[in-house]
C-alpha positions in Angstrom: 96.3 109.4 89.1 99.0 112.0 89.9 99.8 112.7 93.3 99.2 116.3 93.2 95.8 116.1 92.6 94.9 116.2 96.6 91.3 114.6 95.9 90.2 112.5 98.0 88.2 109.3 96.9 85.4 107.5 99.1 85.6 104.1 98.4 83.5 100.9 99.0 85.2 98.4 100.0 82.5 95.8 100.2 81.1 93.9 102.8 84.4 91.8 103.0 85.6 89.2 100.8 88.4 90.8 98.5 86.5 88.9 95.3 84.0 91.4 95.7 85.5 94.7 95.5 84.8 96.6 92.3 87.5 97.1 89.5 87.3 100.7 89.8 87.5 100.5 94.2 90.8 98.4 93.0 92.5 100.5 90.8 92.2 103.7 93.1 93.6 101.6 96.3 96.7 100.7 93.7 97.2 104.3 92.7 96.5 106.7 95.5 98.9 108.1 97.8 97.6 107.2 101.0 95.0 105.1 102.5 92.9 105.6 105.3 90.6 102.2 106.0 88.1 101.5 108.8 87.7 98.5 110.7 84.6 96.8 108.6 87.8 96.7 105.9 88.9 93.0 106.3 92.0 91.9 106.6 92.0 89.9 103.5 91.3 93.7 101.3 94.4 94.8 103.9 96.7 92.3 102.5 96.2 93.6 98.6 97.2 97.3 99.7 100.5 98.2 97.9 103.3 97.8 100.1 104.8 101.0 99.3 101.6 103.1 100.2 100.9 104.5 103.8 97.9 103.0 105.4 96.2 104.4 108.6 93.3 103.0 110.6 90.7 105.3 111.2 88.1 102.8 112.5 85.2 103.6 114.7 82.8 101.0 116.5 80.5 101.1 119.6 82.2 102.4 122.2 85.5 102.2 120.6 86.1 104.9 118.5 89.8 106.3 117.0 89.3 109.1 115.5 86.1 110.9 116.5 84.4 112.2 112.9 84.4 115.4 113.0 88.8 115.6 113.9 89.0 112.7 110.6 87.2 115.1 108.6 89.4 117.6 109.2 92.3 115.3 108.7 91.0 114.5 105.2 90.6 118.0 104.4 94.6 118.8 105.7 96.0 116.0 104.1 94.1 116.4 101.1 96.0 120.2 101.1 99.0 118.6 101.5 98.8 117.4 98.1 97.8 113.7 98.6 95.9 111.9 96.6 93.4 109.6 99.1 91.5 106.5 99.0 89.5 106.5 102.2 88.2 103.1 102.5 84.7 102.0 104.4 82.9 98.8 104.7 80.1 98.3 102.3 79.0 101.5 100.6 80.0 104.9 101.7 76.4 105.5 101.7 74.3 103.4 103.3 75.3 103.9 107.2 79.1 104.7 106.3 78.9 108.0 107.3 80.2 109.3 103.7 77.8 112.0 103.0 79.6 113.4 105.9 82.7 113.3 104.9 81.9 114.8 101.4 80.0 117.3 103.0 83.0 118.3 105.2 85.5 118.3 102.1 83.4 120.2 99.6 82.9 122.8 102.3 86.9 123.1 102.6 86.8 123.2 98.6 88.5 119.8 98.0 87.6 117.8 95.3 85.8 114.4 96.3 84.5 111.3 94.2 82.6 108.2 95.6 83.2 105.0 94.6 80.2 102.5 94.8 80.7 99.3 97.0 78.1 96.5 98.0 76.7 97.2 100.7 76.5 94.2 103.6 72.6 93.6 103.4 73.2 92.3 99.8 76.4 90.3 100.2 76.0 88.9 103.2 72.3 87.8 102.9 73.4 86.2 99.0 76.4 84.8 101.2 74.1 83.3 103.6 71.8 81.5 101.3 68.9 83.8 100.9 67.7 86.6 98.6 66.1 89.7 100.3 63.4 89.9 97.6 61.4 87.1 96.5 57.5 87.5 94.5 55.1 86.1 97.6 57.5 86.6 100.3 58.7 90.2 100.4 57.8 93.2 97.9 60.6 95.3 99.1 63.7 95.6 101.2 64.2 97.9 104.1 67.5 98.9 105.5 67.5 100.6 108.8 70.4 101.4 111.5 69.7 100.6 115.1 71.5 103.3 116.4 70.2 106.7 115.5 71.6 109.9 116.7 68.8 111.2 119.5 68.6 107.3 120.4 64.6 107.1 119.2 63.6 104.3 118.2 62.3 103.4 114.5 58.5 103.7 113.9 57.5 99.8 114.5 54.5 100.2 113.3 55.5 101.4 109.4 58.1 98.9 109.8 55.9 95.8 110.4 53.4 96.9 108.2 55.4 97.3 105.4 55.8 93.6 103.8 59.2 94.4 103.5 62.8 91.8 104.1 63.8 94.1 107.1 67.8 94.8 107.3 68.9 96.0 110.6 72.4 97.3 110.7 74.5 97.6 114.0 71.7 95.9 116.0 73.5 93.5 118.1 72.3 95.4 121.3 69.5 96.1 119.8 68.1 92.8 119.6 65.4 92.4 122.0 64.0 95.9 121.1 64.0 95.1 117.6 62.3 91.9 118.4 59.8 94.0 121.2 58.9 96.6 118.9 58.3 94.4 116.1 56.0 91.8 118.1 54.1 94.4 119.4 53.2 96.5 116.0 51.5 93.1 115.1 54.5 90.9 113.2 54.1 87.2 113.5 56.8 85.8 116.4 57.4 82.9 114.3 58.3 84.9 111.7 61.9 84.1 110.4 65.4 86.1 111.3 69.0 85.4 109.9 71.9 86.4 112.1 74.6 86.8 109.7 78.2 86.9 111.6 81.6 88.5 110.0 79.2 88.3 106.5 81.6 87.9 103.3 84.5 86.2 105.4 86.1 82.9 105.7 84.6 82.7 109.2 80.9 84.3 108.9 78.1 82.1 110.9 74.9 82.0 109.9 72.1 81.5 112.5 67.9 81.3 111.9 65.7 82.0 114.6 62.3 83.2 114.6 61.3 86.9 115.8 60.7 85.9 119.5 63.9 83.8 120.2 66.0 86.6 118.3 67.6 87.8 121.6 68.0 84.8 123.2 69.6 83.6 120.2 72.4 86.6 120.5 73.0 85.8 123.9 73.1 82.1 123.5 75.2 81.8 120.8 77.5 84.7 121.8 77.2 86.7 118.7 79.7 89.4 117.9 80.0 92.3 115.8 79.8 93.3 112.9 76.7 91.3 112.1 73.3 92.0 110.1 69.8 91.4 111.6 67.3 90.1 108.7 63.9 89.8 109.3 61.5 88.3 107.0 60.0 85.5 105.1 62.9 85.4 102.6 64.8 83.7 105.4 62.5 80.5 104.6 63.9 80.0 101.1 67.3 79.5 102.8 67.7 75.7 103.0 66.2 74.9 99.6 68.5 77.4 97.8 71.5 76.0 99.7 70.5 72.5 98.6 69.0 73.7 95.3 72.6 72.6 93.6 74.7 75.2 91.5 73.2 78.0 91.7 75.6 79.8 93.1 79.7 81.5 92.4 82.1 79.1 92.5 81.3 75.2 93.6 79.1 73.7 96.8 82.6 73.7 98.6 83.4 77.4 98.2 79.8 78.2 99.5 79.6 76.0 102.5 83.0 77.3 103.0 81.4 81.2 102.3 78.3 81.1 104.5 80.3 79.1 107.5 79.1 76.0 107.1 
């Protein structure tokens, strides 16, 4: 990649755990000219950053943001004029709740060339992490993502959700908890159904806790959960204890799992 190519690249950089970043997410962090990462970027992907290359942390989270958006986009778009080639890591995938439609939105408009880079995205590493599949024949017939913070503040529509027979993903829903669990008792879901809280997913020290629907909130409070973490709800949750005990069925041996899902 030369240097005067001043394009930037949105890259996924996985829910986490360095193992799982793509070849192609690798090579680009090991040839651009500057790196911009956000705060879902682990520390462990921080440490394989080339030494010689500038890295700056544009990270937003709740109430704790940075760079506000719109002033990064415009810092992608000047340093991007400045003849840089950039490899503007995010957590997961750029586009599912990373805010990289924006992004590419705001440098095709300024006429700089963009490319997007695939990563996994946390409801699929973290859940595999934590033992449990979020599609299984019987249990769930689909998987639905959903971010529990939306612009206007509105709350999802309950109702479709619930009725859905869906494994139910909610991302940044920490805070959320006890509407997630109101709004879903009252469209009808069962409060025994089953709900993983999956803590620092894809890291040496994630925690996985089950609850049920109804003690979902309680179960935040008690056990002092902290961001980031995933919200699944769903009967695929169920299948976590066999699989875990089910033997090798996994990357790597029993240790490196129980070590994986923070047990």
């Amino acid at each position: 990649m030369s240097s005067k190519s001043g394009k930037v690249f949105l890259v996924g950089a996985g829910p986490g755990d360095p193992d799982l970043l793509t070849v192609r997410a690798m090579k680009t962090i090991e040839s651009c000219d500057l790196i911009l990462y956000d705060h879902l970027v682990s520390e462990l992907i921080r440490e394989l950053f080339p030494t010689g290359t500038p890295a700056i942390y544009v990270g937003k989270c709740k109430e704790r943001h940075s760079i506000a958006q719109e002033d990064l986009n415009e810092l992608l778009v000047k340093w991007s004029r400045q003849s840089k080639c950039i490899a503007r890591l995010k957590g997961g995938d750029p586009f599912v709740f990373g805010r990289g439609s924006e992004e590419m939105l705001a440098l095709r408009s300024a006429g700089v060339e963009v490319e997007v880079i695939p990563g996994i995205t946390s409801a699929s590493g973290c859940s595999t992490y934590a033992g449990f599949p979020l599609t299984h024949r019987g249990l769930a017939t689909g998987c639905t993502l959903v971010t529990a913070h939306t612009r206007n503040g509105e709350n999802p529509n309950w109702g479709a959700l619930a009725a859905l027979d869906h494994t139910l993903v909610f991302y940044m829903g920490l805070t959320k908890a006890l509407d997630i669990s109101m709004g879903l008792l009252k469209a009808g879901m069962s409060q025994d159904t089953p709900v993983a809280i999956v803590e620092n997913g894809c890291r040496v020290d994630q925690r996985t806790l089950v609850s049920t629907l109804c003690h979902l909130p309680s179960t935040v409070i008690e056990e002092n959960v902290k961001s980031p973490a995933l919200i699944v709800v769903g009967d695929v949750v169920s299948l976590r204890d066999t699989l875990i005990s089910s033997g090798r069925s996994w990357a790597g041996d029993d240790t490196d799992l129980m070590t994986a899902i923070g047990q």
